[in-house]
VOGU-3710 file (C-alpha; in Angstrom, 3 decimals, decimal comma):
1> xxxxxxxxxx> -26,053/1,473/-17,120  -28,124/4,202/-15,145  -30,062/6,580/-16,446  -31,793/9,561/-14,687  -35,387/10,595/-14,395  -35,598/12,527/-11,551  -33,940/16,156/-11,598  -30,039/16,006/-9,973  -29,514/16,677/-7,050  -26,836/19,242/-6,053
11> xxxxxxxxxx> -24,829/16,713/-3,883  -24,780/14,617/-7,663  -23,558/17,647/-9,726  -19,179/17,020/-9,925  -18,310/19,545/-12,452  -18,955/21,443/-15,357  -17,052/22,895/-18,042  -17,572/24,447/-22,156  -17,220/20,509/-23,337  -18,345/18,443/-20,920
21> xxxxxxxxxx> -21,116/18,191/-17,383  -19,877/15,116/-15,415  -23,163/13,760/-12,704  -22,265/10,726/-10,743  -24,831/8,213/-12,015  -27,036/6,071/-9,445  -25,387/2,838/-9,861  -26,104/-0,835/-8,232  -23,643/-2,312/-5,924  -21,538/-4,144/-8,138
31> xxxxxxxxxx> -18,119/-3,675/-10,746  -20,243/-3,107/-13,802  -19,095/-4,946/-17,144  -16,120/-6,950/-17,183  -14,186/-6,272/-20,024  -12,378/-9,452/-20,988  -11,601/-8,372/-24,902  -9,884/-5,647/-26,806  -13,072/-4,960/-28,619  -15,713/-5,449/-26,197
41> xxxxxxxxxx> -19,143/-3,777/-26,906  -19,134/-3,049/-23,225  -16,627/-0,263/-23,111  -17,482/3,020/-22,489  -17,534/5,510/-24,709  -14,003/7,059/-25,810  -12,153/4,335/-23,733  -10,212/2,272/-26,513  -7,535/-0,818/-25,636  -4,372/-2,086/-27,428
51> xxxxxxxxxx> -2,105/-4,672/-26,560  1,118/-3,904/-25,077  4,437/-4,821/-27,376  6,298/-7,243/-25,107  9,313/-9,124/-26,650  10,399/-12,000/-23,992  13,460/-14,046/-24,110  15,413/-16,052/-21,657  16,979/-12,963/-19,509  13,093/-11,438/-18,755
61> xxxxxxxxxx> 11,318/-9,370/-21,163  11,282/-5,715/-22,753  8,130/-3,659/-22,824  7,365/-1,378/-25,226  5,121/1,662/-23,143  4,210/4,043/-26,021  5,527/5,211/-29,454  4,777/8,474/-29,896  2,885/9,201/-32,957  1,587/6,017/-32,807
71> xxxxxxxxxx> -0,950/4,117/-31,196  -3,755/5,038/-28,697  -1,614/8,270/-27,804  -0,835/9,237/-31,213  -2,941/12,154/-30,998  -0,713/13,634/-28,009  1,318/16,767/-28,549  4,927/16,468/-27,917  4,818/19,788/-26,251  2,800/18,872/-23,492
81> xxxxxxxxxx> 2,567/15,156/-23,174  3,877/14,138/-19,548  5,104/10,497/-18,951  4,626/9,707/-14,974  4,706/6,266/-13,466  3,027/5,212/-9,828  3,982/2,616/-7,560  1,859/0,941/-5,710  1,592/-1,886/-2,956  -0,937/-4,752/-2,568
91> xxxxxxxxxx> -4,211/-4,182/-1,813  -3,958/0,094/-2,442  -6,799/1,277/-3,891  -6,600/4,629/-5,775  -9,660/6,193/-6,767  -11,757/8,150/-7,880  -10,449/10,592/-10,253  -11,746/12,771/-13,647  -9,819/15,407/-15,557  -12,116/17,740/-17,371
101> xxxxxxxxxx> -9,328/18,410/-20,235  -6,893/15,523/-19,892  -6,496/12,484/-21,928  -4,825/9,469/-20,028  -3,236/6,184/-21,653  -2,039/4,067/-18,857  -0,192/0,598/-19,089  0,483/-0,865/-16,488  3,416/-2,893/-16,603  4,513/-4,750/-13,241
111> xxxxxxxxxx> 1,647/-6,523/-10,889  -2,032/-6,778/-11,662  -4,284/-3,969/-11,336  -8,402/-4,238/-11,038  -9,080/-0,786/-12,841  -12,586/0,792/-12,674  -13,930/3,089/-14,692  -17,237/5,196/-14,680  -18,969/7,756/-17,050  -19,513/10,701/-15,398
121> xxxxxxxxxx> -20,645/12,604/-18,601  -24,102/13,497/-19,009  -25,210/13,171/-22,730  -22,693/10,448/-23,219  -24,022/7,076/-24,797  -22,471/5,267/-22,246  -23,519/7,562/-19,299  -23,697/5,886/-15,609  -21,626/3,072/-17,302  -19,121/1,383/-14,858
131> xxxxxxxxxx> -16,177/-0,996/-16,578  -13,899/-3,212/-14,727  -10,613/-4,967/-16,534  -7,899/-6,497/-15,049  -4,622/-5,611/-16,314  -0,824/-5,571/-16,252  2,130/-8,294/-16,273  -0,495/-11,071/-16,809  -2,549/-9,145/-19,103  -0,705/-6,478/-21,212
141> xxxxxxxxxx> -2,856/-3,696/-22,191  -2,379/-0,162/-22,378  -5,919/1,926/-21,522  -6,832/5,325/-23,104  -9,190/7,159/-20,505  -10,966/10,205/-22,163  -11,809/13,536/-19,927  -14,816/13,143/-18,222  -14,285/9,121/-17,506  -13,642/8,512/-13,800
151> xxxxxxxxxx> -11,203/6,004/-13,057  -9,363/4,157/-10,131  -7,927/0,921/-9,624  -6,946/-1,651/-6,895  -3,488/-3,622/-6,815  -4,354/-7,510/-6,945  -2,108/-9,898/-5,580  0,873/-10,201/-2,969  3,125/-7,453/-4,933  3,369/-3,777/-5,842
161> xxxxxxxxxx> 2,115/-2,915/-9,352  3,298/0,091/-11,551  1,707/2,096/-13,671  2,990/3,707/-16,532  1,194/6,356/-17,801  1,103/9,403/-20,502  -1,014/12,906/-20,064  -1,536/14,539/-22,965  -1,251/17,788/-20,954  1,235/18,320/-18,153
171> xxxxxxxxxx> -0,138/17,678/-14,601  -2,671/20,959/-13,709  -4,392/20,119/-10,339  -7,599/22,247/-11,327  -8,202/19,923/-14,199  -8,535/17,019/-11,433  -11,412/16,320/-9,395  -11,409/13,261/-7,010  -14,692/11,161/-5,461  -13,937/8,950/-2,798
181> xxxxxxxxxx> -13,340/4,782/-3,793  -16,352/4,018/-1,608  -18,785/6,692/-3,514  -22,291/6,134/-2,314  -23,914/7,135/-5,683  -21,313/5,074/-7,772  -21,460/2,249/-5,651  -18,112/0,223/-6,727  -17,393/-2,972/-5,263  -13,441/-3,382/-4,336
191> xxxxx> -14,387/-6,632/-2,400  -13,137/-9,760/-3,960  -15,304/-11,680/-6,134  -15,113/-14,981/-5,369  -16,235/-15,688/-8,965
//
């Protein structure tokens, strides 16, 4: 995790509202924790992680997404929650970007997706804090991403990956800021690991 010292520089500053003052964080070169658990003491704070419902049988399997009302996105309003799913071929990478306001809960549910996340929020326990998880068909989880959490991911393997996801407010493109995957100050590594 990073912390600062030194004053911020302007080029450092992202964006600022009532709630929240997002900073990218001097990071390392590397993909920060790996979250391997539901419950790891590594997450950053806000992000939470449930399994996704999946009932298999002998024609394929059904995947429960979301119930609303229940689960991470139980707090959601029905009035302005937005359901959206991307599609995305091997090797994409999408990142980075923050909603100020927004609440995401993704699950992916076809492919395998490396997904990065980064704190961006100054004041935050978990400030300069970079998670990596891998998730989807081979690992069922659905991710809630609070404002201020910067997030991206990279499609592993030899086929497209989708990603189903919920808002909890309908798309607004000034609520979305975007930093480029190869950030100099965050510093992710999309390389393979070789681990």
């Amino acid at each position: 995790m990073a912390t600062d010292v030194a004053p911020i520089s302007e080029e450092r500053k992202v964006a600022r509202s009532a709630q929240l003052n997002l900073v990218l964080p001097e990071c390392e070169k590397g993909i920060g924790s790996l979250i391997l658990k539901l419950n790891s003491p590594q997450l950053i704070d806000g992000v939470r992680l449930e399994p996704v419902a999946l009932w298999p049988d002998d024609r394929g399997y059904f995947l429960e997404v979301q119930r609303l009302g229940h689960g991470l996105a139980a707090g959601f309003p029905a009035n302005s929650t937005q359901i959206s799913a991307a599609v995305n071929y091997p090797g994409s990478i999408k990142a980075f970007h923050y909603h100020l306001q927004q609440n995401d809960c993704w699950a992916p549910v076809a492919g395998l997706l490396q997904v990065a996340l980064v704190d961006l929020r100054v004041g935050s326990p978990t400030y300069g804090a970079r998670n990596t998880l891998y998730t989807g068909a081979l690992r069922p989880w659905q991710i809630l991403i609070p404002p201020g959490v910067a997030h991206g991911y990279k499609v592993i393997g030899s086929e497209p990956a989708v990603l189903v996801y919920l808002t909890d407010r309908f798309y607004n493109p000034a609520d979305e800021g975007r930093i480029p995957y190869n950030d100099p100050h965050i510093r992710y590594d999309w390389e393979t690991q070789h681990k």
